[in-house]
GUDREN-906273 format. One line per field, with one value per residue (C-alpha): residue number from 1; residue in three letters; x, z, y. Coordinates in steps of 0.1 Angstrom, whole numbers. Last residue first. Example, Ala and Ser with C-alpha at 12.3 -4.5 7.8 and 13.67 -1.06 7.14 Angstrom:
2
seq: [2 / 1]
type: [Ser / Ala]
u: [137 / 123]
w: [71 / 78]
v: [-11 / -45]
# end
This chain:
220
seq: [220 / 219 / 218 / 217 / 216 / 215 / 214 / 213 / 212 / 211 / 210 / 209 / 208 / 207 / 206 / 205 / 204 / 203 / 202 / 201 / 200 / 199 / 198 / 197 / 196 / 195 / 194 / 193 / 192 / 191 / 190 / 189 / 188 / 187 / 186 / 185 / 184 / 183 / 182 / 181 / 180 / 179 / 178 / 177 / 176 / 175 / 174 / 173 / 172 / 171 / 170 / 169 / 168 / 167 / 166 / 165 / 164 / 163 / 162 / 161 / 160 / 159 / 158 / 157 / 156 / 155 / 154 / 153 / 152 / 151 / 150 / 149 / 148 / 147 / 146 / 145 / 144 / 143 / 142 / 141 / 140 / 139 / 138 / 137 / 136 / 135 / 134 / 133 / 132 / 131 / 130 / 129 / 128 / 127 / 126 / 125 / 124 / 123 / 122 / 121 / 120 / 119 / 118 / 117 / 116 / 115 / 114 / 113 / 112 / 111 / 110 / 109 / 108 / 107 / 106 / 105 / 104 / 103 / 102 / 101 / 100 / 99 / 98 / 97 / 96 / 95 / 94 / 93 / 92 / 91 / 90 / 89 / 88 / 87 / 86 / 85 / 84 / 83 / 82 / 81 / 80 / 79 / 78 / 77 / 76 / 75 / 74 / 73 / 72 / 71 / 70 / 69 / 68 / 67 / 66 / 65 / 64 / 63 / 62 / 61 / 60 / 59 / 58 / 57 / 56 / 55 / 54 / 53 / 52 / 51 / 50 / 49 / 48 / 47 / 46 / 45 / 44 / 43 / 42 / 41 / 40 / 39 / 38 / 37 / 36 / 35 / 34 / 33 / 32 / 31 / 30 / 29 / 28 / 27 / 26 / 25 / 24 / 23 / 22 / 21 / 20 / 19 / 18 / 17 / 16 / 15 / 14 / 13 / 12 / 11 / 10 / 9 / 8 / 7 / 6 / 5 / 4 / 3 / 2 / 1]
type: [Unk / Unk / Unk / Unk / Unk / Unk / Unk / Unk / Unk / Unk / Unk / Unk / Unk / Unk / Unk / Unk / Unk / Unk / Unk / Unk / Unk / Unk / Unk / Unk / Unk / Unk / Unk / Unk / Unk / Unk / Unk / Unk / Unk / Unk / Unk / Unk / Unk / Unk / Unk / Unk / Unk / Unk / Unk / Unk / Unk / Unk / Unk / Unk / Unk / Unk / Unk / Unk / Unk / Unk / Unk / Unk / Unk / Unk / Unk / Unk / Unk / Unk / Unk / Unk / Unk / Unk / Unk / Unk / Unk / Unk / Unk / Unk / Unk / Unk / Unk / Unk / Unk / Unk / Unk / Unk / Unk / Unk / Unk / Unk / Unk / Unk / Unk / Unk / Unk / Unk / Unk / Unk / Unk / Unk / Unk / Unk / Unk / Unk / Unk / Unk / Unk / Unk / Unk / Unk / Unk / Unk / Unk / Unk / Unk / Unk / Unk / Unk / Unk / Unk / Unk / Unk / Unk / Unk / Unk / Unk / Unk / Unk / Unk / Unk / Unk / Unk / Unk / Unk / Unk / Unk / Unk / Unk / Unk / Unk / Unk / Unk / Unk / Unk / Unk / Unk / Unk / Unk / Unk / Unk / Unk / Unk / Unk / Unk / Unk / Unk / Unk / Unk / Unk / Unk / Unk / Unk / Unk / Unk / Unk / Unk / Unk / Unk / Unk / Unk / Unk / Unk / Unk / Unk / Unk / Unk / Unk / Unk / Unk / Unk / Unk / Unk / Unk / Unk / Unk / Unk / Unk / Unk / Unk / Unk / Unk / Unk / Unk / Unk / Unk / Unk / Unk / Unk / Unk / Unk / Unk / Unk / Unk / Unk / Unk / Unk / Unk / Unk / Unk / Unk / Unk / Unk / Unk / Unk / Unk / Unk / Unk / Unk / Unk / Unk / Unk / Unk / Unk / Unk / Unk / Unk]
u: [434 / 435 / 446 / 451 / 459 / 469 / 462 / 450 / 456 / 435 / 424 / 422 / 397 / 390 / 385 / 394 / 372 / 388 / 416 / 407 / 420 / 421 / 416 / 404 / 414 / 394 / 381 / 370 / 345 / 336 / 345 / 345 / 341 / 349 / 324 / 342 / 367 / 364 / 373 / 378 / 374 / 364 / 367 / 353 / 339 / 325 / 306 / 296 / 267 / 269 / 266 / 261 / 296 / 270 / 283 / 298 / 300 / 295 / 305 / 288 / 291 / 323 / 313 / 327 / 338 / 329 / 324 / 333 / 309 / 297 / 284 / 260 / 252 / 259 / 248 / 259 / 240 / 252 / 257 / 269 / 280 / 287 / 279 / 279 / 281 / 265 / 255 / 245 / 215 / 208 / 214 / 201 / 214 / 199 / 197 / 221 / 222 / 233 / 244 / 242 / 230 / 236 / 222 / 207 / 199 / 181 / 155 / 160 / 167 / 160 / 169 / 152 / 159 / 172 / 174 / 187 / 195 / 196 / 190 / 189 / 173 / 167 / 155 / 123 / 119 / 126 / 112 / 124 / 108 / 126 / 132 / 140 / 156 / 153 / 147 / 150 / 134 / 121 / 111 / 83 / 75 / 79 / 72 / 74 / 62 / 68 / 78 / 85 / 95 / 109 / 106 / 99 / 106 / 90 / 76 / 67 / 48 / 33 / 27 / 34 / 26 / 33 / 16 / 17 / 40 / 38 / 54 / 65 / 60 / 50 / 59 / 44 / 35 / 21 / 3 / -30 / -14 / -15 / -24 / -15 / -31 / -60 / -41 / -23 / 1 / -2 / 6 / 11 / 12 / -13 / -49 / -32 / -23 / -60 / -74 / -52 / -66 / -101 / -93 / -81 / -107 / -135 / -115 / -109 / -144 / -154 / -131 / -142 / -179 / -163 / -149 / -181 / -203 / -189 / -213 / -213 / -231 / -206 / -202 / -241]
w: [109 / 115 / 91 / 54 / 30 / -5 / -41 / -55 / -34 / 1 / 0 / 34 / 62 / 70 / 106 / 111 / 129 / 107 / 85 / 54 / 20 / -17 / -51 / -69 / -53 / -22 / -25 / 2 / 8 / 32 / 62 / 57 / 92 / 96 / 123 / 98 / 72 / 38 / 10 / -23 / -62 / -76 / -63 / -33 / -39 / -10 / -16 / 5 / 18 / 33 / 65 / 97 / 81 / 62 / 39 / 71 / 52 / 82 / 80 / 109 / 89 / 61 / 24 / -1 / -32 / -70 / -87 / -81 / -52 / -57 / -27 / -14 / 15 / 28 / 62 / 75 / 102 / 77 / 40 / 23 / -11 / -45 / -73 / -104 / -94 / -66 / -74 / -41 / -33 / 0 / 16 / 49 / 58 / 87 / 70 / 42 / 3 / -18 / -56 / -86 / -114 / -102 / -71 / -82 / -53 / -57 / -30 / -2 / 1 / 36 / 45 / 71 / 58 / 34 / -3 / -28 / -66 / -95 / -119 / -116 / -91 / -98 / -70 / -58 / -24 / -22 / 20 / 32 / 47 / 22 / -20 / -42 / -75 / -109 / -127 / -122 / -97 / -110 / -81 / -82 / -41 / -29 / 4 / 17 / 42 / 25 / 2 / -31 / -49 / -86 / -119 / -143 / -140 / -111 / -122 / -99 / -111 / -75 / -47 / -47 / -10 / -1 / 36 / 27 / -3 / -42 / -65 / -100 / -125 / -151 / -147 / -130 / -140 / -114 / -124 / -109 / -72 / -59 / -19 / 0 / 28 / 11 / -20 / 4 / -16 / -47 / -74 / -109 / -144 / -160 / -147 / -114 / -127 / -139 / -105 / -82 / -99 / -99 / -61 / -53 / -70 / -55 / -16 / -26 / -33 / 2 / 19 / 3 / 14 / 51 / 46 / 44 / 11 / -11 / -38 / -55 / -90 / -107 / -80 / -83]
v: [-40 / -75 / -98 / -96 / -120 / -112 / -127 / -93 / -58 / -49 / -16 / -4 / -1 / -43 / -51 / -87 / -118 / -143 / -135 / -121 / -141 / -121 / -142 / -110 / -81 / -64 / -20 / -4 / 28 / 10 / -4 / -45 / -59 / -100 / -119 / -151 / -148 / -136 / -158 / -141 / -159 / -129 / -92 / -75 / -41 / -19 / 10 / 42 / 53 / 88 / 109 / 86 / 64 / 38 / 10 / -11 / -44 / -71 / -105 / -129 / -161 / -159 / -148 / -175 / -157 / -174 / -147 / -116 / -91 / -59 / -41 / -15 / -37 / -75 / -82 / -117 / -140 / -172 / -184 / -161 / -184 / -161 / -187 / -162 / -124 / -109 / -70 / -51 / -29 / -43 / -78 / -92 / -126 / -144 / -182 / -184 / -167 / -195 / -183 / -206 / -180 / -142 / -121 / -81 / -68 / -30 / -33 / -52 / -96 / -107 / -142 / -161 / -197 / -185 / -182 / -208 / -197 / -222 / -195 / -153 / -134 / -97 / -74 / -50 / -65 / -103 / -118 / -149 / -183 / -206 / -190 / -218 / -211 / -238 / -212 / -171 / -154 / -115 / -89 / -65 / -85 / -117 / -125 / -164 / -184 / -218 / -207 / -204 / -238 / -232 / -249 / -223 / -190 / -167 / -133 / -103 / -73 / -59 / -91 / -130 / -144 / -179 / -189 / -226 / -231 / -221 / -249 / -239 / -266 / -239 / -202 / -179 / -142 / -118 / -89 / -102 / -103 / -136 / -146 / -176 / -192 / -207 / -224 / -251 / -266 / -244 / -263 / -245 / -259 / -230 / -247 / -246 / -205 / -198 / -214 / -194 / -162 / -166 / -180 / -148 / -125 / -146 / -137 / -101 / -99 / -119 / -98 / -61 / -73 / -78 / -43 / -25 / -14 / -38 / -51 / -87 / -83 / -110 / -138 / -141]
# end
């Protein structure tokens, strides 16, 4: 009787919603997924999962998002028009309209906006919010930092309690830290900025210059 179900009030849009969701769950466990506790999370119908991909409690997949195979979302997880690459976990964060790539971790507690684009064998930390920024291969920020309108080399360690400053109450403005960098921690990067490859900031400096290759700067 599933087929000639009305809705005339929202508790007949719940039991739909409800038939759609386990249609859906079903076709995907059938596919190579588990879903560790299918009740608490939701699908959206454009989503495309991989097989071997394991979906935790309280997992949500919405818009056109497509995990690769052999990932573990959640649990409590958002995941929204964004693309996670293999072999990536994503741990009690929210994806917003970005591009993971391979053998990425997420959070705890991370925060991925619109317009990221974060390359094979990265580790974004717990408390990290990052915003229309390009991280190349295995870029590390790992703690309470805020990462925005950047590019970032390869291979740069990102310090706990960093801070680019993209936004003077006018315009955003970019900051670019070359490959190979390590910045210090509770550092400020005032963009528009520009770091060399190989470039060292002293703990707990405020960056408003360009800093060249091979340098260390301290302070401001």
């Amino acid at each position: 009787e599933e087929e000639i179900q009305g809705i005339n009030n929202r508790i007949d849009l719940a039991k739909c919603e409800e038939i759609f969701q386990k249609r859906i769950k079903t076709r995907h466990m059938i596919s190579g997924v588990t879903f560790i506790n299918p009740q608490t999370s939701t699908i959206s119908e454009e989503s495309e999962i991989g097989i071997d991909v394991i979906i935790e409690a309280n997992s949500h997949l919405r818009g056109a998002t497509k995990i690769a195979d052999n990932c573990i979302i959640g649990p409590n997880s958002l995941i929204e028009d964004s693309m996670i690459g293999k072999h990536s976990n994503v741990i009690n964060s929210t994806i917003f309209n970005s591009e993971i790539m391979e053998n990425v971790c997420i959070g705890p507690y991370s925060h991925i906006r619109p317009g990221c684009s974060i390359s094979s064998n990265c580790k974004i930390g717990n408390f990290v919010e990052i915003k229309n920024s390009i991280l190349n291969k295995s870029v590390k920020i790992n703690h309470l930092s805020y990462v925005g309108d950047s590019n970032i080399g390869k291979f740069t360690n990102i310090g706990a309690g960093t801070i680019t400053a993209n936004y003077d109450g006018i315009k955003k403005s970019i900051t670019n830290i070359g490959a190979n960098c390590s910045i210090g921690s509770n550092s400020v990067l005032i963009a528009p900025i520009t770091l060399g490859d190989s470039v060292t900031i002293g703990a707990g400096s405020v960056i408003n210059k360009t800093v060249k290759s091979n340098s260390l700067a301290i302070s401001r």
